[in-house]
C-alpha positions as CSV (number, residue, x, y, z in Angstrom):
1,X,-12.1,-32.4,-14.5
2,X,-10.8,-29.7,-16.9
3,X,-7.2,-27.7,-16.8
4,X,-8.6,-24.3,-16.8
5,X,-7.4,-23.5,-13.5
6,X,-4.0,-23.5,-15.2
7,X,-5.0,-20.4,-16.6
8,X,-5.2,-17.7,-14.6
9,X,-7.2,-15.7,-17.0
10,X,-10.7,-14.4,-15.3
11,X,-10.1,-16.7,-12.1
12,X,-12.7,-15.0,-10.2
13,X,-15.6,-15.7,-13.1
14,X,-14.2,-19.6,-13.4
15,X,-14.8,-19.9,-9.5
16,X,-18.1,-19.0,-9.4
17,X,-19.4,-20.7,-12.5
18,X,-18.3,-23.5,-10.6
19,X,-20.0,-22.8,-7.3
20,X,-22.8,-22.9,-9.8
21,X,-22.0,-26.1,-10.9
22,X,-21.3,-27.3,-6.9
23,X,-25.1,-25.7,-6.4
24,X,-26.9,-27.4,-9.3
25,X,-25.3,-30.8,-7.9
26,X,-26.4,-30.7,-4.8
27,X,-30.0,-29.6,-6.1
28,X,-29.7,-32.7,-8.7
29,X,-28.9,-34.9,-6.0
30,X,-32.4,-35.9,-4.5
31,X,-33.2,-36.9,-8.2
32,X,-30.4,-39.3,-8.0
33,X,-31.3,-40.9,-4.6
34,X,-34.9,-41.3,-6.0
35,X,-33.9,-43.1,-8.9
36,X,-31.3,-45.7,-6.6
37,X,-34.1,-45.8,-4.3
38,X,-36.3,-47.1,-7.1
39,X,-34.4,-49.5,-8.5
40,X,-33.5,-51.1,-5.1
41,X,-37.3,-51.0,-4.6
42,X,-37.7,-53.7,-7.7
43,X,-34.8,-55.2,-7.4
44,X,-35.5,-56.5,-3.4
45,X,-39.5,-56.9,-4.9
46,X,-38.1,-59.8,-7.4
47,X,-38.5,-57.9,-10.4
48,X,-37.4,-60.3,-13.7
49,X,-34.6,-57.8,-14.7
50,X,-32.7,-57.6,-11.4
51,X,-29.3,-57.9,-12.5
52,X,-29.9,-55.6,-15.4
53,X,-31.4,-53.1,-13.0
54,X,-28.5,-53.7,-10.3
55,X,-26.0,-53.0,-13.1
56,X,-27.6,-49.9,-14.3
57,X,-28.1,-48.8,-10.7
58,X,-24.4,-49.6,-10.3
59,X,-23.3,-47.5,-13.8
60,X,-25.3,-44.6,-12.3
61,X,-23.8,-44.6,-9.1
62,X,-20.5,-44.9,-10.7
63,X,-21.1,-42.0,-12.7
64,X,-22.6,-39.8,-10.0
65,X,-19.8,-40.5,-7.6
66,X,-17.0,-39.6,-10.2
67,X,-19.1,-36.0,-10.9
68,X,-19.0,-35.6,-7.3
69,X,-15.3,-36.2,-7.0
70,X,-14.6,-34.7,-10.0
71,X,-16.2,-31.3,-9.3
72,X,-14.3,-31.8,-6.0
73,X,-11.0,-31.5,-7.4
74,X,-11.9,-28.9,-9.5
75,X,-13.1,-26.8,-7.0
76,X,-10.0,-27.7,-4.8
77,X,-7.7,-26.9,-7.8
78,X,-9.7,-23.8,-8.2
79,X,-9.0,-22.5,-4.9
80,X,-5.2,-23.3,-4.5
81,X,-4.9,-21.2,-8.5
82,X,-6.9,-18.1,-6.2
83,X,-4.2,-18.6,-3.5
84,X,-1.4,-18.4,-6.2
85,X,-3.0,-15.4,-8.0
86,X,-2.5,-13.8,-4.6
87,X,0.7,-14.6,-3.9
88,X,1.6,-14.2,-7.1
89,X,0.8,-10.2,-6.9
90,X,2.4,-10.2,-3.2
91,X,5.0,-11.1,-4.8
92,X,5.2,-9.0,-7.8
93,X,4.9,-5.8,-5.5
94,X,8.0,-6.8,-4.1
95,X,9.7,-7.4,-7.3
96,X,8.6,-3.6,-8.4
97,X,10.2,-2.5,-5.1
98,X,13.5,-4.3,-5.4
99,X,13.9,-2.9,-8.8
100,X,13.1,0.7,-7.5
101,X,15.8,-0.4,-4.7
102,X,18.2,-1.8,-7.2
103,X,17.8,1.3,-9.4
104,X,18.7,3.1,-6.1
105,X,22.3,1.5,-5.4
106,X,23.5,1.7,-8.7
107,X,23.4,5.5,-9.0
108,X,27.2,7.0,-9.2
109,X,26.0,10.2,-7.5
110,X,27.7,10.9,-4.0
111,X,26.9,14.7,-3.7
112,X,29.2,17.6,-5.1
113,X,29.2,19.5,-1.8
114,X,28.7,18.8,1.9
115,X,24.8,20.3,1.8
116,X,24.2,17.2,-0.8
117,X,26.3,14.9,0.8
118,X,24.2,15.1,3.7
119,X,21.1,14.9,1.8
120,X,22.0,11.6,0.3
121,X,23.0,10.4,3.6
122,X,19.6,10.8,5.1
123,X,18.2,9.6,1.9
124,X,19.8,6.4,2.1
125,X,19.5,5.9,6.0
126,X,15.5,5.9,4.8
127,X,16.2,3.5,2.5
128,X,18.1,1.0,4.4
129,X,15.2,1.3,7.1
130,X,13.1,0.2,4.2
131,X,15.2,-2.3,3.2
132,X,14.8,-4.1,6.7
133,X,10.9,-3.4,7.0
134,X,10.7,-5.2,3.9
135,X,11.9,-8.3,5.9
136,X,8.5,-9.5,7.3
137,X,7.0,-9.1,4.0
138,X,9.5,-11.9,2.7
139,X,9.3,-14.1,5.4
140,X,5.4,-13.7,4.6
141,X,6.1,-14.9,0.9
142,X,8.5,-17.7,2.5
143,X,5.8,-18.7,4.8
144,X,2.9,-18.7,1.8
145,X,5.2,-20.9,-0.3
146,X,5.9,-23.4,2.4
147,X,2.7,-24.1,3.2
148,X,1.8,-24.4,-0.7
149,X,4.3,-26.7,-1.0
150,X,3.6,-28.7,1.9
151,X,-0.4,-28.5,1.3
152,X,1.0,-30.0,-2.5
153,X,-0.4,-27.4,-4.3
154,X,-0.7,-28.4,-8.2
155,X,2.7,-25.7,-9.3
156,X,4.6,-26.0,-6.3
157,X,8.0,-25.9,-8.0
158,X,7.0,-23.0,-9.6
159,X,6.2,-21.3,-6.7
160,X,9.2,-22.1,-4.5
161,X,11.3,-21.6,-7.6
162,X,9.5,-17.6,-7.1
163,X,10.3,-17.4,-3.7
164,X,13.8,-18.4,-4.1
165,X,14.1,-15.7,-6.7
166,X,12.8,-13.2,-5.0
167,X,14.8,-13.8,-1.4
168,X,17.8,-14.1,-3.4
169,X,17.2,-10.7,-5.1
170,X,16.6,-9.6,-1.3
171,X,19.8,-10.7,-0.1
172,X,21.7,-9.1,-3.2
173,X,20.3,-5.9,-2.1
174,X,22.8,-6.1,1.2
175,X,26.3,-6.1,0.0
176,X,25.9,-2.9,-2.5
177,X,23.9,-1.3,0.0
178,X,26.6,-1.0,2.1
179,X,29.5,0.1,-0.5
180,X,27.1,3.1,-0.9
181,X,27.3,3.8,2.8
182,X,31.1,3.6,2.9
183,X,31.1,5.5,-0.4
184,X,29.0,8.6,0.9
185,X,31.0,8.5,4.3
186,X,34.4,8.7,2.1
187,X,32.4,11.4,-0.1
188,X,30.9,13.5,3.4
189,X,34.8,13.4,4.7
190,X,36.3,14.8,1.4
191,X,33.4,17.6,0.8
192,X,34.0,18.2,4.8
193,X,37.8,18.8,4.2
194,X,36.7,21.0,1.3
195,X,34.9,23.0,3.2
196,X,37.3,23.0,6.0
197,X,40.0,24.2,3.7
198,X,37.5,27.1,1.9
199,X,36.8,28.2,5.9
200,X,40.7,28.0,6.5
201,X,41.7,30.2,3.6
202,X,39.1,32.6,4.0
203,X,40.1,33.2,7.4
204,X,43.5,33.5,6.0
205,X,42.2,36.5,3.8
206,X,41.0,38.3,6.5
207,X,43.9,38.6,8.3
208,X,46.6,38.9,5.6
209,X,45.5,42.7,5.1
210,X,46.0,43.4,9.0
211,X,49.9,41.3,8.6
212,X,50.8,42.7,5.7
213,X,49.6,46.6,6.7
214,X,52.0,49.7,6.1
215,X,50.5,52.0,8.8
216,X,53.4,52.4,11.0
217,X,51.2,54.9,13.3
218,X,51.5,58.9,13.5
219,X,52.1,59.1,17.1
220,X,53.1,56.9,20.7
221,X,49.5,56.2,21.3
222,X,48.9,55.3,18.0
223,X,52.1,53.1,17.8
224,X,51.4,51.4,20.9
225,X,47.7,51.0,20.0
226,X,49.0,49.1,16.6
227,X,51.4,47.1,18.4
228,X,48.8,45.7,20.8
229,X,46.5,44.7,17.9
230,X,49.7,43.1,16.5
231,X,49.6,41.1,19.7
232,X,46.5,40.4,19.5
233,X,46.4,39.2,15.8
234,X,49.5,37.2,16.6
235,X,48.2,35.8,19.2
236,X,45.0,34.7,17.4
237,X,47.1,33.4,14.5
238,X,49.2,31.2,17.2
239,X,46.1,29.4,18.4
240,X,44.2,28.9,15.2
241,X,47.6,27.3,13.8
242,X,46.2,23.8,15.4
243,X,43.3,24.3,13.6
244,X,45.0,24.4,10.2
245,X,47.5,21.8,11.4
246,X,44.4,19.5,11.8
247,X,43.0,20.4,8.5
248,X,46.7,19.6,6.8
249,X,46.9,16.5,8.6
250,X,43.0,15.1,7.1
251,X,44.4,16.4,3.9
252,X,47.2,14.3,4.1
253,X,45.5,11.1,5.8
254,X,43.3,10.8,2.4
């Protein structure tokens, strides 16, 4: 048997020139029985040249029987290389998708305001889900290269040696997938105090020109009216100073 099932190159045109092969065998092999048939036939009729037939009968059947065996290990070896092609480009869609994931977890950008923040929040709760879909797909490749390795499949080592690879590259994915998570949460709790403290001291505008007013009122009505919205504004500021206590405290906290 030949080695060029090593080579991958046009797999599917080297399997079926050898079904061809496997079909003119099996057409050839009447011929063959016809010719041991034959030489049985003179050697159990006491032809003079017996032995010399029996050992030509023997060569041919010799010869026949290592084509047959021969053409059966190609054809074996020909099948397990169509297997590996397969899992070979199983395998190389997941290492495109772990180096778009990769690609992914090593970008520095955690959002410049809380709109963004949020966006790359959602964008990476996708991703994580992906992450974890992606399982069954390598325990699929795990499977496929146990069972070539148990089956003794001609590059066994190479094919675990892909596996192993590829799950490890997996499992990598796990550890900076998370710093990103507790990265954007640090990054959605600092844009959220941002825009906690924007709210605060815009509020703060609106009143300060109420405070800090000169009208003094023109009359008793108009006195008593301003003193009453005094109350009032006082009375807002007094319970919205929890709310700016609270945003004082986050400040502090980080």
């Amino acid at each position: 048997t030949d080695d060029s099932y090593l080579d991958p190159t046009n797999l599917n045109g080297k399997v079926q020139k050898h079904q061809n092969f496997e079909q003119e065998l099996n057409a050839n092999k009447s011929r063959i029985d016809e010719v041991l048939e034959s030489g049985i036939e003179l050697k159990e009729s006491g032809h003079v040249q017996s032995e010399r037939i029996q050992l030509k009968l023997d060569e041919i059947n010799d010869l026949w029987q290592d084509l047959i065996k021969s053409a059966e290990k190609k054809g074996m070896r020909l099948a397990e290389a169509s297997q590996q092609q397969q899992y070979n480009r199983g395998n190389e869609d997941l290492e495109l998708w772990l180096s778009e994931v990769e690609g992914q977890l090593l970008s520095e950008d955690y959002g410049k305001d809380l709109t963004s923040v949020q966006n790359l929040q959602k964008k990476h709760a996708l991703l994580e889900a992906d992450v974890g879909a992606h399982q069954d797909r390598i325990d699929g490749i795990r499977i496929s290269s146990e069972q070539f390795v148990n089956a003794g499949h001609f590059d066994a080592e190479n094919i675990k040696t892909k596996y192993d690879a590829l799950d490890g590259r997996y499992g990598n994915l796990m550890k900076p997938m998370s710093n990103r998570k507790v990265r954007l949460m640090d990054s959605l709790a600092v844009q959220q105090l941002f825009r906690d403290v924007e709210d605060e001291e815009a509020w703060i505008r609106e009143k300060e020109p109420i405070i800090n007013s000169t009208n003094r009122g023109r009359d008793l009505i108009g006195v008593q009216n301003l003193i009453k919205k005094h109350q009032a504004s006082m009375s807002e500021i007094n319970n919205h100073e929890p709310r700016i206590d609270a945003v004082s405290r986050t400040a502090q906290n980080m």
